[in-house]
C-alpha positions in Angstrom: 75.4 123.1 81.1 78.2 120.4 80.8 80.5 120.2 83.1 84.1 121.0 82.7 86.1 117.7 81.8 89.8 119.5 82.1 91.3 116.7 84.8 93.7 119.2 85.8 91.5 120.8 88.5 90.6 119.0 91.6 87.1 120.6 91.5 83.7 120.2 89.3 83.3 123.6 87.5 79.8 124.1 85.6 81.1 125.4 82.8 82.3 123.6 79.2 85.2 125.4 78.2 87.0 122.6 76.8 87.5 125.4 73.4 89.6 127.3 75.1 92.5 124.2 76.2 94.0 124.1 72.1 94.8 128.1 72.6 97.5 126.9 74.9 99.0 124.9 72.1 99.1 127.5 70.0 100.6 129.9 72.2 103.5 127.4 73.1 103.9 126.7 69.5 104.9 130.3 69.4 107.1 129.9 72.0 109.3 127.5 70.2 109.3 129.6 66.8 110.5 132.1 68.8 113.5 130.4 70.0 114.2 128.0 67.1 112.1 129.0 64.2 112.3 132.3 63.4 114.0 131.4 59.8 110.8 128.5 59.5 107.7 128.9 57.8 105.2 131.0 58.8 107.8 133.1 60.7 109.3 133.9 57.0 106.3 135.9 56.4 107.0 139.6 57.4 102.8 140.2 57.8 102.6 137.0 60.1 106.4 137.3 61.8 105.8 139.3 64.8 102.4 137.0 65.2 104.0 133.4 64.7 107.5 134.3 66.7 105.5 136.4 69.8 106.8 133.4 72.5 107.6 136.0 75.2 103.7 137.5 74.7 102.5 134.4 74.4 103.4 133.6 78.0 101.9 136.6 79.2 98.7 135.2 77.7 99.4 132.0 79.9 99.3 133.9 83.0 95.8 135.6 82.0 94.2 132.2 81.1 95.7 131.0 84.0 93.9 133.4 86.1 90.7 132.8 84.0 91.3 129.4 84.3 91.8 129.0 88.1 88.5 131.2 89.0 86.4 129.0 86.9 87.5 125.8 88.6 87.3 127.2 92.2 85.2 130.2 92.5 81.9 129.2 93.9 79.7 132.5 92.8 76.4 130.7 94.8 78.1 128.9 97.7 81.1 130.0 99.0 83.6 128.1 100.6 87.1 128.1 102.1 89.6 126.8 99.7 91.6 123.8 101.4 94.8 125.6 100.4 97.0 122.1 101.3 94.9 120.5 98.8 95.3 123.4 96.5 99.0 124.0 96.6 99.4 120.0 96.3 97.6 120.1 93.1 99.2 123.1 91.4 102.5 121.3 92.9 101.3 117.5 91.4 100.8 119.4 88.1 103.3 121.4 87.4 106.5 120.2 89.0 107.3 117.1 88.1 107.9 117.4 84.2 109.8 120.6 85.3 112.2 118.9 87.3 113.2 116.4 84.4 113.4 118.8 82.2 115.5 120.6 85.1 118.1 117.5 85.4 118.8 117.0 81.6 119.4 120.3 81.4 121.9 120.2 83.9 123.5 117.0 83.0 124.0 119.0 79.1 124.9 122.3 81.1 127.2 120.7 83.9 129.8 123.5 83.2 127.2 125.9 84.1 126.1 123.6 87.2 130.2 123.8 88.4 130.6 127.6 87.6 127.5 129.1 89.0 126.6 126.7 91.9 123.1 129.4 92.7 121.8 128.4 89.5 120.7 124.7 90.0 119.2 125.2 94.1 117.1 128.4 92.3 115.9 126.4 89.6 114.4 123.6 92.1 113.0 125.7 94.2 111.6 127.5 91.7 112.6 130.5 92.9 114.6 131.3 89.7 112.9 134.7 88.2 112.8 136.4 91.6 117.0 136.7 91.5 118.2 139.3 88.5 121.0 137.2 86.5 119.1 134.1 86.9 116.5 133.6 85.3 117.5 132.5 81.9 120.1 129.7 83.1 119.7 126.2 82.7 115.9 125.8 81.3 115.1 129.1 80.6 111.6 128.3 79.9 111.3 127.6 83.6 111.6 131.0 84.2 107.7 131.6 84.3 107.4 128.2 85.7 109.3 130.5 88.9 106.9 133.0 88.3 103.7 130.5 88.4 104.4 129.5 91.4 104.2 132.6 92.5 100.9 133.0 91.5 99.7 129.6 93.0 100.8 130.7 96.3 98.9 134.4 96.1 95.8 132.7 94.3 94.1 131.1 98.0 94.2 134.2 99.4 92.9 136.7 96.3 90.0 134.3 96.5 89.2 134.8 100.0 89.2 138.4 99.4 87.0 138.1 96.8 84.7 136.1 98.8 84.8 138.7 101.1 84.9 142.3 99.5 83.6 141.5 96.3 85.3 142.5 92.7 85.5 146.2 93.8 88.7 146.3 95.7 91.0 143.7 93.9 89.8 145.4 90.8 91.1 148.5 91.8 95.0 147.1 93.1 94.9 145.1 89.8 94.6 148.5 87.6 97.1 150.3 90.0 99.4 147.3 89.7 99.1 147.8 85.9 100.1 151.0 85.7 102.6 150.8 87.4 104.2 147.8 86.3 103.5 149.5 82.5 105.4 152.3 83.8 108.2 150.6 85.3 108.6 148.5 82.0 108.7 151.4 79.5 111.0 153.6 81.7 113.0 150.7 82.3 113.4 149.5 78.8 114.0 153.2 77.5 116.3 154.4 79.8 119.8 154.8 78.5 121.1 152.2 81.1 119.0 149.5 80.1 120.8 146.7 77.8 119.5 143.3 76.5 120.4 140.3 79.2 121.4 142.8 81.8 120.0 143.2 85.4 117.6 145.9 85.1 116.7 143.2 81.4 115.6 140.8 84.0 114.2 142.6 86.3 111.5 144.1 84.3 110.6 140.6 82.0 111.1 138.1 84.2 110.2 138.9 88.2 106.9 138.0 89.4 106.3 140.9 90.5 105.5 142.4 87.1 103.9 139.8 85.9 101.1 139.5 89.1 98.9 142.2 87.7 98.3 139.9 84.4 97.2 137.2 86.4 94.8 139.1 88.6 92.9 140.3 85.4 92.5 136.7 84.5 90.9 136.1 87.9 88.8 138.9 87.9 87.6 138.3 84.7 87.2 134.6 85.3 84.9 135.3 88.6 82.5 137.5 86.3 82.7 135.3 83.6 81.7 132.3 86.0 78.9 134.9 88.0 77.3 135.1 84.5 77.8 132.0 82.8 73.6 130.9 83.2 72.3 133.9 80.9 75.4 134.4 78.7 74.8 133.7 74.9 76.9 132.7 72.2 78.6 136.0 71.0 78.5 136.3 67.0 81.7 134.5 65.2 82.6 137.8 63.2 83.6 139.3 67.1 85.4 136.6 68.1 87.6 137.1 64.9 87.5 140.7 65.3 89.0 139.9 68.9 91.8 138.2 67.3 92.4 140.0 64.7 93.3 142.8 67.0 96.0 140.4 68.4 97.7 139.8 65.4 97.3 144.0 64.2 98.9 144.8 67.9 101.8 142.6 67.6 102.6 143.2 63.8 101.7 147.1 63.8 104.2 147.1 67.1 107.3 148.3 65.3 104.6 151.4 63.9 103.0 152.2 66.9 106.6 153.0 68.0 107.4 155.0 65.8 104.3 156.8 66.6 104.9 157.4 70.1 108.7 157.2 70.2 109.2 154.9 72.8 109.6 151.2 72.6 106.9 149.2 73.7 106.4 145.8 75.2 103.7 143.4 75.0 104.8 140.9 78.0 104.2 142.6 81.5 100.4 142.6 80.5 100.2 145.7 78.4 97.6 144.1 75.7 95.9 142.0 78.2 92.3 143.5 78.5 92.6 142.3 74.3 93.2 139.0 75.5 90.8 139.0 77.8 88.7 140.0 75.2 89.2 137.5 73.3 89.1 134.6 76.0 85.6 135.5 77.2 84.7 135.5 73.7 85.9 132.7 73.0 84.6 130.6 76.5 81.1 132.0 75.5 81.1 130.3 71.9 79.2 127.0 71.2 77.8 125.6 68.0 80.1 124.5 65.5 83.3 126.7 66.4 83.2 125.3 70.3 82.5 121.8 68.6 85.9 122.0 66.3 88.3 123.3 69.1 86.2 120.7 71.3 88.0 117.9 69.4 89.4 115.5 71.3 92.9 115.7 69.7 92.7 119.2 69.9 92.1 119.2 73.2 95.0 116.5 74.2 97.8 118.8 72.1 96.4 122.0 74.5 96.9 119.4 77.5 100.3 118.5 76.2 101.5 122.0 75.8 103.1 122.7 78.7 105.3 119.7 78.8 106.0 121.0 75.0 107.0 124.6 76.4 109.1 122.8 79.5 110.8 120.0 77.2 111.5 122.5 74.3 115.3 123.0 75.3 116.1 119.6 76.3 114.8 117.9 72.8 116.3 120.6 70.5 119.6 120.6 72.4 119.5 116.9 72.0 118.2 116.7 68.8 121.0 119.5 67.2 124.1 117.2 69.3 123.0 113.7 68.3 120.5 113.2 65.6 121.4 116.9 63.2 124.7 116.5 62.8 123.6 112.5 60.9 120.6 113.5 59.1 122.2 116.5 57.3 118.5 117.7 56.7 119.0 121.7 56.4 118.4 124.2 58.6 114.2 124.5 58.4 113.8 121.2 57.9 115.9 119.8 61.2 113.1 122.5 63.3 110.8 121.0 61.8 111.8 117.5 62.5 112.8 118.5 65.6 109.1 120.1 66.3 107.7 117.3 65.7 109.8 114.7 67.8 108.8 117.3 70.7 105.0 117.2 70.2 105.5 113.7 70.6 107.4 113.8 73.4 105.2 116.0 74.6 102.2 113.8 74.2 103.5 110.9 75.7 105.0 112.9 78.7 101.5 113.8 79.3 99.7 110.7 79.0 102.5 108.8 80.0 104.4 110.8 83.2 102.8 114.1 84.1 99.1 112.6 84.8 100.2 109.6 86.4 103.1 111.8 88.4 100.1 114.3 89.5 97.6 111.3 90.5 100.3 109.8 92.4 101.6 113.0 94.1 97.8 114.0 94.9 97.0 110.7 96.5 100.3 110.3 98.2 100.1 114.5 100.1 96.7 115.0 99.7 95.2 112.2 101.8 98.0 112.7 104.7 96.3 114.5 108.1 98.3 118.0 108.3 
């Protein structure tokens, strides 16, 4: 087996799952359509809308393969050891923060009203603490909201691992479903009930707190640990069931308005209620080689997935930016300014990568991680 090049982890994991990194990019992608594209092609397609614009589902999909993701770097299925959870938090920290706090700051310098009128907003925001406060979530950079509830998972992941280590799948598997179901339940009440408005408390409650998002990332885990226990005698599934696996995605977010129809109620796909599908779909897709793990294996493929999240933390910033100074003098129309404007960011994005976010995280990790606690 190859082993897994993704710089982002501080550990050597035997695996090659370098097919899986471009996913993010896509996901991301869909994150800005939602926001700023809707109108743009693909979105204008009614059989591909609820696919192209499904940003807030998206992100729930980050917090799976982040769970995936984090059990394949760390879990150690043949010798187990204690996670250095310093070392750890300093390189979920190195990676993660500093592109969010300059997107943070211009943000506030464009939202300085916003700064002056709600003076909460600004220390939530860099603490990161954000999404745990109804009302806040969606000020300054909004997309930092998951960033908020991220952290939160970083924090709980050290010690999920140690109980893995110690009770096996059995138990966490167990609070995981109960945590589904009752986060599902909470949502669907909450987002039926007669009280419940768009942008309103109970509104941020059930999207945005960590809280209902936790049970999403623990799937990820768990399914990461028994992808990584099996990985030696896994074989490459057939290509027509990783398709299938995605097709499903794309039937259960355009057949949503129907299915509600069906069952009365509206539904929502963010607090995790699809996520065995994507789960599906990611083992499926970690388990490919051959020519389909070869083509997402691409090395520019691969450095777009790396630049996504500086693309999903920067999105607000550059459009803001691009709609004060550069729209109003190119006089392009409105598809064609997104457009523009998308690509500027995937630039930006790129460059922020190579050129701030893995130097900031080598610097930070040399500078806190070789300090005696």
């Amino acid at each position: 087996m190859k082993t897994l090049t993704n710089n982002r982890f501080p550990r050597v994991a035997a695996l090659q799952i370098n097919q899986i990194t471009f996913t993010r990019f896509i996901a991301a992608l869909t994150v800005v359509f939602f926001h700023y594209g809707t109108h743009a092609f693909p979105a204008t397609f009614s059989w591909l809308s609820e696919s192209v614009t499904a940003g807030p589902i998206a992100v729930n999909y980050f917090y799976v393969l982040s769970g995936f993701i984090m059990a394949i770097a760390y879990y150690q299925p043949h010798n187990p050891a204690p996670l250095s959870k310093r070392k750890y938090w300093i390189a979920r920290f190195a990676r993660i923060y500093p592109v969010y706090l300059v997107a943070l700051l211009l943000m506030a310098v464009a939202s300085s009203s916003e700064v002056v009128n709600n003076p909460l907003a600004l220390p939530l925001h860099v603490t990161m603490l954000q999404a745990w406060v109804p009302g806040y979530p969606m000020t300054l950079n909004n997309p930092g909201w998951s960033l908020s509830v991220e952290a939160f998972f970083y924090l709980c992941f050290p010690f999920l691992l140690a109980l893995i280590y110690r009770t096996g799948l059995k138990y966490l598997t167990i609070v995981c479903f109960v945590l589904w179901l009752i986060t599902q339940f909470i949502l669907l009440t909450g987002i039926n009930s007669p009280e419940y408005t768009g942008k309103s408390l109970l509104h941020d409650f059930v999207y945005y707190h960590p809280l209902m998002h936790i049970n999403a990332f623990i799937a990820g885990l768990l399914c990461g640990v028994l992808y990584k226990s099996k990985a030696d005698s896994l074989k490459s599934p057939n290509p027509v069931l990783l398709l299938g696996s995605l097709l499903l995605i794309v039937m259960l977010l355009e057949f949503r308005p129907f299915f509600e129809n069906i069952v009365g109620y509206k539904l929502a796909y963010t607090n995790g209620l699809i996520a065995p599908v994507f789960l599906l779909f990611i083992w499926l897709l970690a388990s490919t080689k051959g020519r389909i793990q070869t083509l997402l294996s691409h090395p520019t493929l691969i450095l777009l997935g790396e630049a996504s999240f500086s693309l999903y933390i920067l999105q607000k910033p550059v459009y803001g930016l691009y709609n004060r100074i550069l729209e109003p003098r190119l006089g392009l129309g409105e598809v064609a300014d997104f457009y523009v404007a998308l690509i500027l960011l995937i630039i930006l994005s790129i460059a922020s990568y190579k050129l701030f976010e893995t130097p900031a995280r080598t610097y930070i990790n040399k500078a806190l991680a070789a300090k005696p606690t």
